[in-house]
ModelCIF file with pLDDT and N, C-alpha, C, O atoms, coordinates in Angstrom:
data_MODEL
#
_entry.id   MODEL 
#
_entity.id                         1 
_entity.type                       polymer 
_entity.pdbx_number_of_molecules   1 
#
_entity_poly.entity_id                      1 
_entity_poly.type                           'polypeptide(L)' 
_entity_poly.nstd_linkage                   no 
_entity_poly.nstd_monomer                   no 
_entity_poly.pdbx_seq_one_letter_code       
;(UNK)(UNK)(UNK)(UNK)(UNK)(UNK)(UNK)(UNK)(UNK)(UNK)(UNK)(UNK)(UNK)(UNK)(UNK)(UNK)
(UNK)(UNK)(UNK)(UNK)(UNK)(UNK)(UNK)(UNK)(UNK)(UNK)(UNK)(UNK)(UNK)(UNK)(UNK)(UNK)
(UNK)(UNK)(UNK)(UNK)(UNK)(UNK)(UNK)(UNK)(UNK)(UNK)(UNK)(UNK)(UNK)(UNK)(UNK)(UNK)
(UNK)(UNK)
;
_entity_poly.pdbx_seq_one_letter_code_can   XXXXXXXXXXXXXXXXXXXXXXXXXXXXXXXXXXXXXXXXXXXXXXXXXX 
_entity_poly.pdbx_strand_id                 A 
#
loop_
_entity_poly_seq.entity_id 
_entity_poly_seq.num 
_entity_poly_seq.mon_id 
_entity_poly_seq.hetero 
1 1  UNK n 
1 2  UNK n 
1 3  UNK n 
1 4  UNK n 
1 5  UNK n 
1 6  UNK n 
1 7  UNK n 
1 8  UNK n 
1 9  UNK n 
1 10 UNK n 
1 11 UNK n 
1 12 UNK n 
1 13 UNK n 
1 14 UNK n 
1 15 UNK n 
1 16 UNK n 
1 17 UNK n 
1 18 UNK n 
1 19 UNK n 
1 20 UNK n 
1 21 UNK n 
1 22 UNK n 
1 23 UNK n 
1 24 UNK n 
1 25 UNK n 
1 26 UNK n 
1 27 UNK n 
1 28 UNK n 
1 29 UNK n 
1 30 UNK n 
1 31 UNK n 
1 32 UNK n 
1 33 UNK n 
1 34 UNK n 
1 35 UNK n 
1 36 UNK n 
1 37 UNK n 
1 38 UNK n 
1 39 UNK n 
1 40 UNK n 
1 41 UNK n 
1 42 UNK n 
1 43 UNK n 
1 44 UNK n 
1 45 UNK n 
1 46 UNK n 
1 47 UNK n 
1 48 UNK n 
1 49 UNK n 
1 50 UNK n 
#
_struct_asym.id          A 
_struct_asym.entity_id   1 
#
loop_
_ma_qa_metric.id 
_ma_qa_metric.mode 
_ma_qa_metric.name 
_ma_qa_metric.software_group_id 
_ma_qa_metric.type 
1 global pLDDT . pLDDT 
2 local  pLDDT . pLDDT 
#
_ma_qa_metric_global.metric_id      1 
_ma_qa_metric_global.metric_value   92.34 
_ma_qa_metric_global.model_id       1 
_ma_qa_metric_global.ordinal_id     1 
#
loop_
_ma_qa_metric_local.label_asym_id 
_ma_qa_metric_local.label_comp_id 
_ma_qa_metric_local.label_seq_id 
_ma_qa_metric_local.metric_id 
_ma_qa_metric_local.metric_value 
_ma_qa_metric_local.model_id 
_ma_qa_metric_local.ordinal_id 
A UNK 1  2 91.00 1 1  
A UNK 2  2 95.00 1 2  
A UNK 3  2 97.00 1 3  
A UNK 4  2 97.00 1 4  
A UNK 5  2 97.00 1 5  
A UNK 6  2 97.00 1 6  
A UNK 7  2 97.00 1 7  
A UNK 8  2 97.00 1 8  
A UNK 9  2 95.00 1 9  
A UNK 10 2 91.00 1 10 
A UNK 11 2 93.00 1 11 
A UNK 12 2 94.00 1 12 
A UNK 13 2 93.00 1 13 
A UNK 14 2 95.00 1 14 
A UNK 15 2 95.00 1 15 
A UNK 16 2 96.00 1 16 
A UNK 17 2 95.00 1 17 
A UNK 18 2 95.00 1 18 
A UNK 19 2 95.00 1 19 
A UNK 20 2 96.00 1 20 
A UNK 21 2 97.00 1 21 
A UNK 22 2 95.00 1 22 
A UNK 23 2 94.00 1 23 
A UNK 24 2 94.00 1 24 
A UNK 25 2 96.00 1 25 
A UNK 26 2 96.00 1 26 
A UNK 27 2 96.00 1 27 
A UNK 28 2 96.00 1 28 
A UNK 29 2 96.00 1 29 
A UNK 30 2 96.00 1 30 
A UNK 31 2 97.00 1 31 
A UNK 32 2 96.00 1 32 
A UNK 33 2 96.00 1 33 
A UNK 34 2 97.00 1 34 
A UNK 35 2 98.00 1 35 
A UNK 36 2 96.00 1 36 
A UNK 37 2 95.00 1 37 
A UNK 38 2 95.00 1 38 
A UNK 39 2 96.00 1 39 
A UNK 40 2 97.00 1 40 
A UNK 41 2 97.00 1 41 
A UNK 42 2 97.00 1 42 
A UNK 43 2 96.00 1 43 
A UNK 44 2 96.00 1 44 
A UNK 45 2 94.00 1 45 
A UNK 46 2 81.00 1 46 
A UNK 47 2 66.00 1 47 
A UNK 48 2 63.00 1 48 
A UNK 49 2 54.00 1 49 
A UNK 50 2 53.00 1 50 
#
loop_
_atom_site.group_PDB 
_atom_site.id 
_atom_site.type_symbol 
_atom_site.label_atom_id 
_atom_site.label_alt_id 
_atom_site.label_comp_id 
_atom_site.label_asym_id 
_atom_site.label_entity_id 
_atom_site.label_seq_id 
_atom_site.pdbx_PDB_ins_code 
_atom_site.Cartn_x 
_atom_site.Cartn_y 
_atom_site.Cartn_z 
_atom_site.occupancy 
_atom_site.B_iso_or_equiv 
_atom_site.pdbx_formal_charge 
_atom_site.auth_seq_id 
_atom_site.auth_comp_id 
_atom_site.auth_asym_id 
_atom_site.auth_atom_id 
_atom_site.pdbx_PDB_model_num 
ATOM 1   N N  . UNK A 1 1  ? 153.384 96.310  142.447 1.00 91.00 ? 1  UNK A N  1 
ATOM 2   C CA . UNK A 1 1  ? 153.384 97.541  143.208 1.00 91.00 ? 1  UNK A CA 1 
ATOM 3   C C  . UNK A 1 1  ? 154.820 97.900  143.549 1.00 91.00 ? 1  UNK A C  1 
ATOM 4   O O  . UNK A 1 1  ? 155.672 97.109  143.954 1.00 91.00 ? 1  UNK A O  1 
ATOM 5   N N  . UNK A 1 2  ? 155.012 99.542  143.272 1.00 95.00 ? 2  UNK A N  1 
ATOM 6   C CA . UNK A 1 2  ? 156.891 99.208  143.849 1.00 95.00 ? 2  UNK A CA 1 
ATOM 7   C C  . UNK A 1 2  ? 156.230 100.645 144.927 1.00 95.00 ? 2  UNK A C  1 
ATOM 8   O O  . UNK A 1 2  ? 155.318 101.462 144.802 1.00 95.00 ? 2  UNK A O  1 
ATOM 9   N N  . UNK A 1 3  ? 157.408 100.319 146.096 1.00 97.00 ? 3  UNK A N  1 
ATOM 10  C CA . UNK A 1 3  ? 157.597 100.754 147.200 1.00 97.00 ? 3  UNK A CA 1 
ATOM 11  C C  . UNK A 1 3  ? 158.604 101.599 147.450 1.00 97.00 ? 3  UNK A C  1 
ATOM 12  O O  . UNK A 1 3  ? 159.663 101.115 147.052 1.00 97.00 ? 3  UNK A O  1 
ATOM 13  N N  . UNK A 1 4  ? 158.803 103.278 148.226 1.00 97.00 ? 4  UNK A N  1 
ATOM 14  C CA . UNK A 1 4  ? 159.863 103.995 148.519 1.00 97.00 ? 4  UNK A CA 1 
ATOM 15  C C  . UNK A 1 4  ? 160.341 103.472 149.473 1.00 97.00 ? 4  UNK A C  1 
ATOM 16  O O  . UNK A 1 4  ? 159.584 102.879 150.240 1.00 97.00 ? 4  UNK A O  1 
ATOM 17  N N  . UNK A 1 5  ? 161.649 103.517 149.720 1.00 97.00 ? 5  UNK A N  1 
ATOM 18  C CA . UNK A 1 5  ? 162.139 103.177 150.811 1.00 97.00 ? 5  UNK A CA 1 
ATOM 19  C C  . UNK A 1 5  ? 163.191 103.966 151.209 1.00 97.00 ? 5  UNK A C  1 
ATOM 20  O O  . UNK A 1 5  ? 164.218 104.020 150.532 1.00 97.00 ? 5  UNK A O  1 
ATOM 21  N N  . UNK A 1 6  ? 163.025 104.714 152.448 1.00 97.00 ? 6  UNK A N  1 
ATOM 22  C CA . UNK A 1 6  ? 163.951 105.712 152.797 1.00 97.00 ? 6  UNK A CA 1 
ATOM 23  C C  . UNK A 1 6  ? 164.673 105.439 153.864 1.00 97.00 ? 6  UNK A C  1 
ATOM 24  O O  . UNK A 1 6  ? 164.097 105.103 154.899 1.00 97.00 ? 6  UNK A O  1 
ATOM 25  N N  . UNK A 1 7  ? 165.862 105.519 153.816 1.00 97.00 ? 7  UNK A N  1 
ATOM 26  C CA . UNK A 1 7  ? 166.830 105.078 154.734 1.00 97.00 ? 7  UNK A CA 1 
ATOM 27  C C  . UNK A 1 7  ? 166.970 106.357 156.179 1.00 97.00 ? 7  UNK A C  1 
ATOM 28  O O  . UNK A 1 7  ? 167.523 107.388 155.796 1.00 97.00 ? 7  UNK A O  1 
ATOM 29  N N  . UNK A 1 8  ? 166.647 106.371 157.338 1.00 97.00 ? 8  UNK A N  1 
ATOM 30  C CA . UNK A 1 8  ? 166.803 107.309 158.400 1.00 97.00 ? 8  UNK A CA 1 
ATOM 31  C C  . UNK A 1 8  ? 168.074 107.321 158.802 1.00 97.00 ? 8  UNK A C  1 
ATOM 32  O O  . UNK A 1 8  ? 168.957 106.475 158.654 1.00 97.00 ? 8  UNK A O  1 
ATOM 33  N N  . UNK A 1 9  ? 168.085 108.632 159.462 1.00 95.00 ? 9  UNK A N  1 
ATOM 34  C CA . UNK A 1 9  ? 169.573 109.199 160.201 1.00 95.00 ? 9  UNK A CA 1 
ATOM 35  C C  . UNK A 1 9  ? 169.103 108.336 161.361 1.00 95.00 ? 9  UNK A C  1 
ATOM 36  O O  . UNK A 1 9  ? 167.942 107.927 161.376 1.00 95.00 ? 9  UNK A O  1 
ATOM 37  N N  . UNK A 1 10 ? 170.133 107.985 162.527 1.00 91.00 ? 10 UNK A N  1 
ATOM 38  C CA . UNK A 1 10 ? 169.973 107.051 163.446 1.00 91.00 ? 10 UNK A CA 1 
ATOM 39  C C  . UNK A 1 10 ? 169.834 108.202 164.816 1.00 91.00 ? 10 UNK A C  1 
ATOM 40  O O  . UNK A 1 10 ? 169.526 107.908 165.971 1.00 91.00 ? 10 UNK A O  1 
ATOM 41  N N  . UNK A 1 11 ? 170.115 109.363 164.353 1.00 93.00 ? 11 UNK A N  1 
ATOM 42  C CA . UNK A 1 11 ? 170.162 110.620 165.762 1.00 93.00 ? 11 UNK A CA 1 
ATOM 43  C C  . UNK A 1 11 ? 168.814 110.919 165.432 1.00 93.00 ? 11 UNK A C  1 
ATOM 44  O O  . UNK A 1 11 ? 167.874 110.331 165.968 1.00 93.00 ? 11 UNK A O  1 
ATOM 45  N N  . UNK A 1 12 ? 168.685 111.754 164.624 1.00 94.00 ? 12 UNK A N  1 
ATOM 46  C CA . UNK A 1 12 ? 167.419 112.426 164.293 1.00 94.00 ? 12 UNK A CA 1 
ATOM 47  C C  . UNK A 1 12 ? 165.851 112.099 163.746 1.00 94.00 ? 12 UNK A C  1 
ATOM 48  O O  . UNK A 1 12 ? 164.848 112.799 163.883 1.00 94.00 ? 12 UNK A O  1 
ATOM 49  N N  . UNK A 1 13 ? 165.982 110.920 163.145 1.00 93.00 ? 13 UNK A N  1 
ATOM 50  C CA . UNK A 1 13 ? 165.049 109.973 161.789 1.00 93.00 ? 13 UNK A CA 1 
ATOM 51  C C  . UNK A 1 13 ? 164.844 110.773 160.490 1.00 93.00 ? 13 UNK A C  1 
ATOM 52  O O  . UNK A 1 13 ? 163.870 110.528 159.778 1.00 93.00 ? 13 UNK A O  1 
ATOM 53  N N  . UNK A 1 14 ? 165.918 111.916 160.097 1.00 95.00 ? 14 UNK A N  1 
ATOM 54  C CA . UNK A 1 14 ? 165.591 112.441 159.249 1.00 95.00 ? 14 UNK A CA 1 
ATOM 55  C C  . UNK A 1 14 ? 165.836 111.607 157.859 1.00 95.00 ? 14 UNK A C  1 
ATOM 56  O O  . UNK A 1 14 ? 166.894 110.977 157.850 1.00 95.00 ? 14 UNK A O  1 
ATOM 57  N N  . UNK A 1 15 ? 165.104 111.516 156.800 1.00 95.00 ? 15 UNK A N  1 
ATOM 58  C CA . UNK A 1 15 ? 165.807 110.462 155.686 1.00 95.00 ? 15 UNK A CA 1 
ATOM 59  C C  . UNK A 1 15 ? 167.338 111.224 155.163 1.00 95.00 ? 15 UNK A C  1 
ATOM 60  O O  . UNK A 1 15 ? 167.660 112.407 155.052 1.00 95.00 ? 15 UNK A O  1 
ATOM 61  N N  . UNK A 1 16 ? 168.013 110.041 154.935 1.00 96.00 ? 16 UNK A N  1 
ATOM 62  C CA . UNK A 1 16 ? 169.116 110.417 154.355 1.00 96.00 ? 16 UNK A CA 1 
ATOM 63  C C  . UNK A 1 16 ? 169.327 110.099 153.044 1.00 96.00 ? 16 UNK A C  1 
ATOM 64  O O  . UNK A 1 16 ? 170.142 110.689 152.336 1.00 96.00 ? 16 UNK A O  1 
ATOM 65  N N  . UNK A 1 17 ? 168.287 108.744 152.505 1.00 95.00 ? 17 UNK A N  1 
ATOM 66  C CA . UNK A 1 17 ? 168.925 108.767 150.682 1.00 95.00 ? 17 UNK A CA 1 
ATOM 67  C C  . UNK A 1 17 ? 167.523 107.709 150.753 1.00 95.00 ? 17 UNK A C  1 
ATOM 68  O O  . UNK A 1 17 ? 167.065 107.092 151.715 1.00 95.00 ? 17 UNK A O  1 
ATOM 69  N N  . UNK A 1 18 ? 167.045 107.783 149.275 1.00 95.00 ? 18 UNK A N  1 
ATOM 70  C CA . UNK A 1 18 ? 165.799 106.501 149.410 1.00 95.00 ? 18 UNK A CA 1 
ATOM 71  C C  . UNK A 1 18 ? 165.888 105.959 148.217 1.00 95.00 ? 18 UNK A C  1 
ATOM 72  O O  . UNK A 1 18 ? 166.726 106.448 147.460 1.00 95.00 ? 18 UNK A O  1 
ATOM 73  N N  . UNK A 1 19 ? 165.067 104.826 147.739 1.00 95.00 ? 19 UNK A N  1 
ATOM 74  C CA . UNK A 1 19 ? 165.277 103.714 146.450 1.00 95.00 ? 19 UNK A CA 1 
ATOM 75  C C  . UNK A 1 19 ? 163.688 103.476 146.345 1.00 95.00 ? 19 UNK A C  1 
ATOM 76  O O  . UNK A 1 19 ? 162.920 103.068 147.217 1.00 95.00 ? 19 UNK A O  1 
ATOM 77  N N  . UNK A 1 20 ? 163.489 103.766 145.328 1.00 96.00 ? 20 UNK A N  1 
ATOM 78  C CA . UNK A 1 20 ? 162.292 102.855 144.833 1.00 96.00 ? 20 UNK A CA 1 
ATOM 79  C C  . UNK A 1 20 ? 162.406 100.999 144.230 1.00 96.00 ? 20 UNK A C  1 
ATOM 80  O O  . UNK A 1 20 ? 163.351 100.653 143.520 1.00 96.00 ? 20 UNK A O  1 
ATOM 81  N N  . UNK A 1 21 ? 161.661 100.327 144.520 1.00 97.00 ? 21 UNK A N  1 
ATOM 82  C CA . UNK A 1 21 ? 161.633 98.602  144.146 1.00 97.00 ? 21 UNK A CA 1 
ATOM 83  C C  . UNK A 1 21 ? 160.553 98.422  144.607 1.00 97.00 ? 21 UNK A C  1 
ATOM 84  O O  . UNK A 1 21 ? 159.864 99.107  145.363 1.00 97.00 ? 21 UNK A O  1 
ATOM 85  N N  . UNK A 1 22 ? 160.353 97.189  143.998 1.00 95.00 ? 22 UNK A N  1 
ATOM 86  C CA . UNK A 1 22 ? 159.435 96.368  143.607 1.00 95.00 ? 22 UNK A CA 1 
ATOM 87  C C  . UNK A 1 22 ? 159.380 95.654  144.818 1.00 95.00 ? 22 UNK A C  1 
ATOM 88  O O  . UNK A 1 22 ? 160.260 95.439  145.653 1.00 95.00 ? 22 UNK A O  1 
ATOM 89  N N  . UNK A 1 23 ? 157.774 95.206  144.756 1.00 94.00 ? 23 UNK A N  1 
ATOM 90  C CA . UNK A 1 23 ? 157.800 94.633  146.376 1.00 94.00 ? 23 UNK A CA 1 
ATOM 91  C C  . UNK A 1 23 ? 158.431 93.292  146.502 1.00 94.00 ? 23 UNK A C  1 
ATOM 92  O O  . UNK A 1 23 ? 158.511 92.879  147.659 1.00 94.00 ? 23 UNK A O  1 
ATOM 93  N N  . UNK A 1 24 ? 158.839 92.618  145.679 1.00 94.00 ? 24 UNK A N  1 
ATOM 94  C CA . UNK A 1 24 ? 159.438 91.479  145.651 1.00 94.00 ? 24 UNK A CA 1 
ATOM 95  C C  . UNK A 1 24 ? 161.010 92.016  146.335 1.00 94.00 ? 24 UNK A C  1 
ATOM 96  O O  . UNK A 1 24 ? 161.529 91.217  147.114 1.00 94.00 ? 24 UNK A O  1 
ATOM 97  N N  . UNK A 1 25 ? 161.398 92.696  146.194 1.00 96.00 ? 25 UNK A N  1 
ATOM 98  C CA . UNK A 1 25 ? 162.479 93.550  146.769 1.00 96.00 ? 25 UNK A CA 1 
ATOM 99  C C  . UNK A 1 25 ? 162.300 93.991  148.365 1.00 96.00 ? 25 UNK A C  1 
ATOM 100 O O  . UNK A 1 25 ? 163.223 93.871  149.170 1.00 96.00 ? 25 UNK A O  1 
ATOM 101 N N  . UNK A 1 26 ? 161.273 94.402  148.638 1.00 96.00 ? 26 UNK A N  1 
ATOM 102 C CA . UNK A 1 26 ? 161.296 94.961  150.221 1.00 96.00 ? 26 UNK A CA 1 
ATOM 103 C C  . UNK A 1 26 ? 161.883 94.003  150.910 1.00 96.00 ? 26 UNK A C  1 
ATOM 104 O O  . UNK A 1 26 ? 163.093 94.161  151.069 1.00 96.00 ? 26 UNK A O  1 
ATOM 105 N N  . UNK A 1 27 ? 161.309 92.862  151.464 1.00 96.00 ? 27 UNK A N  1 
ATOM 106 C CA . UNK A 1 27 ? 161.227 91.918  152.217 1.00 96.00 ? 27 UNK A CA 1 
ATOM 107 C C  . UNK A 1 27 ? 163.301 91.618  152.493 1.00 96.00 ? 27 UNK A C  1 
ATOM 108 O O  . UNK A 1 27 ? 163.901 91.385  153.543 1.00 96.00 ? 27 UNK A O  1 
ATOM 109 N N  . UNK A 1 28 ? 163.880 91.776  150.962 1.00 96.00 ? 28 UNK A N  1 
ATOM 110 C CA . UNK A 1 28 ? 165.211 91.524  151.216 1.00 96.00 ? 28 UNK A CA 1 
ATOM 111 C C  . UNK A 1 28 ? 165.990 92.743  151.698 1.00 96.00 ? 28 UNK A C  1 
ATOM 112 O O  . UNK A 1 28 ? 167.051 92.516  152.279 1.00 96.00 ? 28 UNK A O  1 
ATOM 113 N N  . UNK A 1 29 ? 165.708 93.662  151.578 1.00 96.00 ? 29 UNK A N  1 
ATOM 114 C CA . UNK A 1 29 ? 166.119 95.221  152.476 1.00 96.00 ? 29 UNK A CA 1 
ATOM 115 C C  . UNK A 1 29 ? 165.796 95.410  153.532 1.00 96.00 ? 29 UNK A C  1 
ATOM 116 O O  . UNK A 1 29 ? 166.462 96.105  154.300 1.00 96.00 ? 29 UNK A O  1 
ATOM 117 N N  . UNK A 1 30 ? 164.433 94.710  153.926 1.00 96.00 ? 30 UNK A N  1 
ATOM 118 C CA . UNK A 1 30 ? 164.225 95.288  155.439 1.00 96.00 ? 30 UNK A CA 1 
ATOM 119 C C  . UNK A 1 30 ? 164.443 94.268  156.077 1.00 96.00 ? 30 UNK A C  1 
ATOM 120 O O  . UNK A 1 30 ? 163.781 94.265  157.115 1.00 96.00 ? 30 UNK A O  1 
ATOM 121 N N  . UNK A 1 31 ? 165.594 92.634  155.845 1.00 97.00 ? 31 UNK A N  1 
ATOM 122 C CA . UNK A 1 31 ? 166.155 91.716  156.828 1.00 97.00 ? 31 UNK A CA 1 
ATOM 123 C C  . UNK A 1 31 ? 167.533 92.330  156.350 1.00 97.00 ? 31 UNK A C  1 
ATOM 124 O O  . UNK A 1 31 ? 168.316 91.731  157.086 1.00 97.00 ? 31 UNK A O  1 
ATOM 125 N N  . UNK A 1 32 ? 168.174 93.034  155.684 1.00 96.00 ? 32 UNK A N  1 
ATOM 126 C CA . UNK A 1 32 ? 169.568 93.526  155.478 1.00 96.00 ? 32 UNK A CA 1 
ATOM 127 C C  . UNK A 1 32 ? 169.080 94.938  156.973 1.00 96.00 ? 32 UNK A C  1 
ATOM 128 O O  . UNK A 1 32 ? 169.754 95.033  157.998 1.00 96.00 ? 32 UNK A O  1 
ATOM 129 N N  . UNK A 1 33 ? 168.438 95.395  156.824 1.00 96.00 ? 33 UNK A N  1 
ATOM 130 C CA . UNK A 1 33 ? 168.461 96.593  157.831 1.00 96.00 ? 33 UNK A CA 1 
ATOM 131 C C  . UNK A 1 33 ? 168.601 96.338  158.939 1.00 96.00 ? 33 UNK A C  1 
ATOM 132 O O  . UNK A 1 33 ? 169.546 96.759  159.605 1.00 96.00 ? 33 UNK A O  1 
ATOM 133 N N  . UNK A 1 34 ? 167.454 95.399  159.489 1.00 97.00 ? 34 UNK A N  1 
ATOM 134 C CA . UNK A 1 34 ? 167.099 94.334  160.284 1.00 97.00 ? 34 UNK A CA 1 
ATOM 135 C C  . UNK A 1 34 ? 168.104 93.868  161.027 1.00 97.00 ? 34 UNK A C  1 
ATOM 136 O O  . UNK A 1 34 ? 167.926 93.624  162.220 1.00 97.00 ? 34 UNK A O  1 
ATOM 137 N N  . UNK A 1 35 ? 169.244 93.690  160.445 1.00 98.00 ? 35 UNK A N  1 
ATOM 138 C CA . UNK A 1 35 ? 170.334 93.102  160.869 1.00 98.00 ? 35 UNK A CA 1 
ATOM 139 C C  . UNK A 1 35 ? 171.284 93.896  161.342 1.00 98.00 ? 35 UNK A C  1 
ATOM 140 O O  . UNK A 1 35 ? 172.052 93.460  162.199 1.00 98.00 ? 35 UNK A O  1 
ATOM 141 N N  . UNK A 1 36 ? 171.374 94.961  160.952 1.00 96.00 ? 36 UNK A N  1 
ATOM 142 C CA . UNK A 1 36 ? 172.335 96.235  160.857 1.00 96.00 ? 36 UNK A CA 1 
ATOM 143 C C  . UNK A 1 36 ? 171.681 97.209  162.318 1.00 96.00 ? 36 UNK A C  1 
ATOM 144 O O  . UNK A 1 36 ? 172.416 97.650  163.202 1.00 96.00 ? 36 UNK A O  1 
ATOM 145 N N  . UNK A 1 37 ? 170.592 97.335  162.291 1.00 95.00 ? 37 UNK A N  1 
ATOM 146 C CA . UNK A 1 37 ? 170.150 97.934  162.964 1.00 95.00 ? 37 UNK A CA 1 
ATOM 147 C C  . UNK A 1 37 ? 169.346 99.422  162.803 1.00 95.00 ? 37 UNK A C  1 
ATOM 148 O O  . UNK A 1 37 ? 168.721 100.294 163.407 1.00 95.00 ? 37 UNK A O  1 
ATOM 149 N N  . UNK A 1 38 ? 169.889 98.983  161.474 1.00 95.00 ? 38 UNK A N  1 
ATOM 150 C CA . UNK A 1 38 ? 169.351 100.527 160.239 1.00 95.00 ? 38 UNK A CA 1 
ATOM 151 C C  . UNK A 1 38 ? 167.642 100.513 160.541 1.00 95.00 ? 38 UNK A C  1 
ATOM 152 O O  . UNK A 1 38 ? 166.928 99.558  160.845 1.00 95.00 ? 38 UNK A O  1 
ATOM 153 N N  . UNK A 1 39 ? 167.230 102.199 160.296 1.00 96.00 ? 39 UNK A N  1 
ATOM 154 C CA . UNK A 1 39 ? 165.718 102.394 160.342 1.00 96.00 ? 39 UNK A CA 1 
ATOM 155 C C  . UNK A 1 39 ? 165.773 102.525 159.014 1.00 96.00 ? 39 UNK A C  1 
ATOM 156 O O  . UNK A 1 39 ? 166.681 102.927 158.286 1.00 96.00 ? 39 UNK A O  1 
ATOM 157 N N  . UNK A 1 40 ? 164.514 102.074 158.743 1.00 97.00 ? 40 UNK A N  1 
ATOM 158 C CA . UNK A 1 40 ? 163.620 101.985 157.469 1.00 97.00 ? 40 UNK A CA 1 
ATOM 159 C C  . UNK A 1 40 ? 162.054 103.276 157.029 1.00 97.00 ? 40 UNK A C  1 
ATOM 160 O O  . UNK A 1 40 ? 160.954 102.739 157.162 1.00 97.00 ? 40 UNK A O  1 
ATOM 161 N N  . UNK A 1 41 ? 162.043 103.803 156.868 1.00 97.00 ? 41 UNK A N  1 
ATOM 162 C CA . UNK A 1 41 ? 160.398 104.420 156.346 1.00 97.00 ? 41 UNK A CA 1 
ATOM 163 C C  . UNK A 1 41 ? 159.730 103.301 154.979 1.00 97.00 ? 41 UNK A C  1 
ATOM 164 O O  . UNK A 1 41 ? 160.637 102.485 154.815 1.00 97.00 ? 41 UNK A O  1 
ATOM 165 N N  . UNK A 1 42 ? 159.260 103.161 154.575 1.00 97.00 ? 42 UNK A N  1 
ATOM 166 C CA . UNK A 1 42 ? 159.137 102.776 154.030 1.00 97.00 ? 42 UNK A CA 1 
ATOM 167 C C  . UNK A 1 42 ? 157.170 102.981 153.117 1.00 97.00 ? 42 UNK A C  1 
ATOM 168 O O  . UNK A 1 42 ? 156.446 102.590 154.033 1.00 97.00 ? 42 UNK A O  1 
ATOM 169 N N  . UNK A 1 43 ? 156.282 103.337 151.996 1.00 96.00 ? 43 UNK A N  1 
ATOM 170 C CA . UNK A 1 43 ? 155.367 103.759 151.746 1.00 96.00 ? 43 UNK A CA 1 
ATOM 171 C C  . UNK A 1 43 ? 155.883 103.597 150.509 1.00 96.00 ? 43 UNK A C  1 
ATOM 172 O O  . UNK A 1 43 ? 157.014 103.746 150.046 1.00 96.00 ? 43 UNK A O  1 
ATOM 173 N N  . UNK A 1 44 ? 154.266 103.079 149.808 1.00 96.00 ? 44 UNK A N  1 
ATOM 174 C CA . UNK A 1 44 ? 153.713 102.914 148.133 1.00 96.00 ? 44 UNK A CA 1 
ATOM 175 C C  . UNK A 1 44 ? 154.703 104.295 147.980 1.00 96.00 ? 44 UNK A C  1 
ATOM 176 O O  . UNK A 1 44 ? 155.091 105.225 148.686 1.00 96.00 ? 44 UNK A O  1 
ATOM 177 N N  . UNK A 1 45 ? 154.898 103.632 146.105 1.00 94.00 ? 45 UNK A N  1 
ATOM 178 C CA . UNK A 1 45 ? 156.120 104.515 145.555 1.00 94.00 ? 45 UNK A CA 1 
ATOM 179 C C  . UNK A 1 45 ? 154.872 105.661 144.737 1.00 94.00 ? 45 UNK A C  1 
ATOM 180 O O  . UNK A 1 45 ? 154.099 104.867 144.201 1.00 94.00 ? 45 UNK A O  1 
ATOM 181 N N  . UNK A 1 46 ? 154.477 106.783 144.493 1.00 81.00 ? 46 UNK A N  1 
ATOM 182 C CA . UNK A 1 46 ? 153.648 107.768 143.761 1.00 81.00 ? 46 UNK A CA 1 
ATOM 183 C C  . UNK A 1 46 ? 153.969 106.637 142.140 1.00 81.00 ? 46 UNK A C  1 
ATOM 184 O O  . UNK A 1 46 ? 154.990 106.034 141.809 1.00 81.00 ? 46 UNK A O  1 
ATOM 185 N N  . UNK A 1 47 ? 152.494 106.751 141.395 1.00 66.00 ? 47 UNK A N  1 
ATOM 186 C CA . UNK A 1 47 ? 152.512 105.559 140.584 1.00 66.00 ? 47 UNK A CA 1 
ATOM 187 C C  . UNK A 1 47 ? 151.793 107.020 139.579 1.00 66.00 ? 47 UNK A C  1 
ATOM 188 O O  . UNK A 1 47 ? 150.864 107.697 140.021 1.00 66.00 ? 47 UNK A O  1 
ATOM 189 N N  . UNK A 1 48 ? 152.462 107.284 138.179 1.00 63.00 ? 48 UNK A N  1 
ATOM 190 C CA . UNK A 1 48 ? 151.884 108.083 137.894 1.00 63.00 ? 48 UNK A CA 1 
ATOM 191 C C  . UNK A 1 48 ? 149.876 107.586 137.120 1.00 63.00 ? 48 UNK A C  1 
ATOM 192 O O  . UNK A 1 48 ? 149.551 106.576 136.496 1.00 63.00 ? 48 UNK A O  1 
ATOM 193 N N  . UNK A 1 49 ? 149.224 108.484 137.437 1.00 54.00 ? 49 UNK A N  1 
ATOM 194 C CA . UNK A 1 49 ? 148.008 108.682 136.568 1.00 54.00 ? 49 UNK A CA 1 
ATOM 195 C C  . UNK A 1 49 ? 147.443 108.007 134.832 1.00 54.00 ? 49 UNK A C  1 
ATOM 196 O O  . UNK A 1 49 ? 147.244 108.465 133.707 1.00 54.00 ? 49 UNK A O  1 
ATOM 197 N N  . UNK A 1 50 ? 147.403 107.239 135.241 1.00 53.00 ? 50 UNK A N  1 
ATOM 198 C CA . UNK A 1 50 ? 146.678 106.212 133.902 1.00 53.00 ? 50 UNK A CA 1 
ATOM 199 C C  . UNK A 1 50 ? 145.311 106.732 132.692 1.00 53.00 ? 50 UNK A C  1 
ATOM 200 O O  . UNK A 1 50 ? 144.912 105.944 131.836 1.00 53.00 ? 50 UNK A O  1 
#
């Protein structure tokens, strides 16, 4: 499953830039944020139609 992950403005929560990855990936972005103090959004990445 890969996951969006949108990085928030810290005034407003508006997103400012986002990354799609793999969920093996989240877990190491949101203890880098975690740490920083950075907000996260984060929601399933749109997976196209099979």
């Amino acid at each position: 499953m890969r996951f969006e992950i949108m990085r928030l403005d810290d005034v407003d929560g508006t997103p400012v830039d986002s990354t799609v990855v793999d969920a093996a990936s989240v877990n190491s972005i949101v203890q880098q944020a975690a740490a920083i103090g950075q907000r996260l959004w984060i929601r399933p990445a749109d997976t196209p139609a099979s």
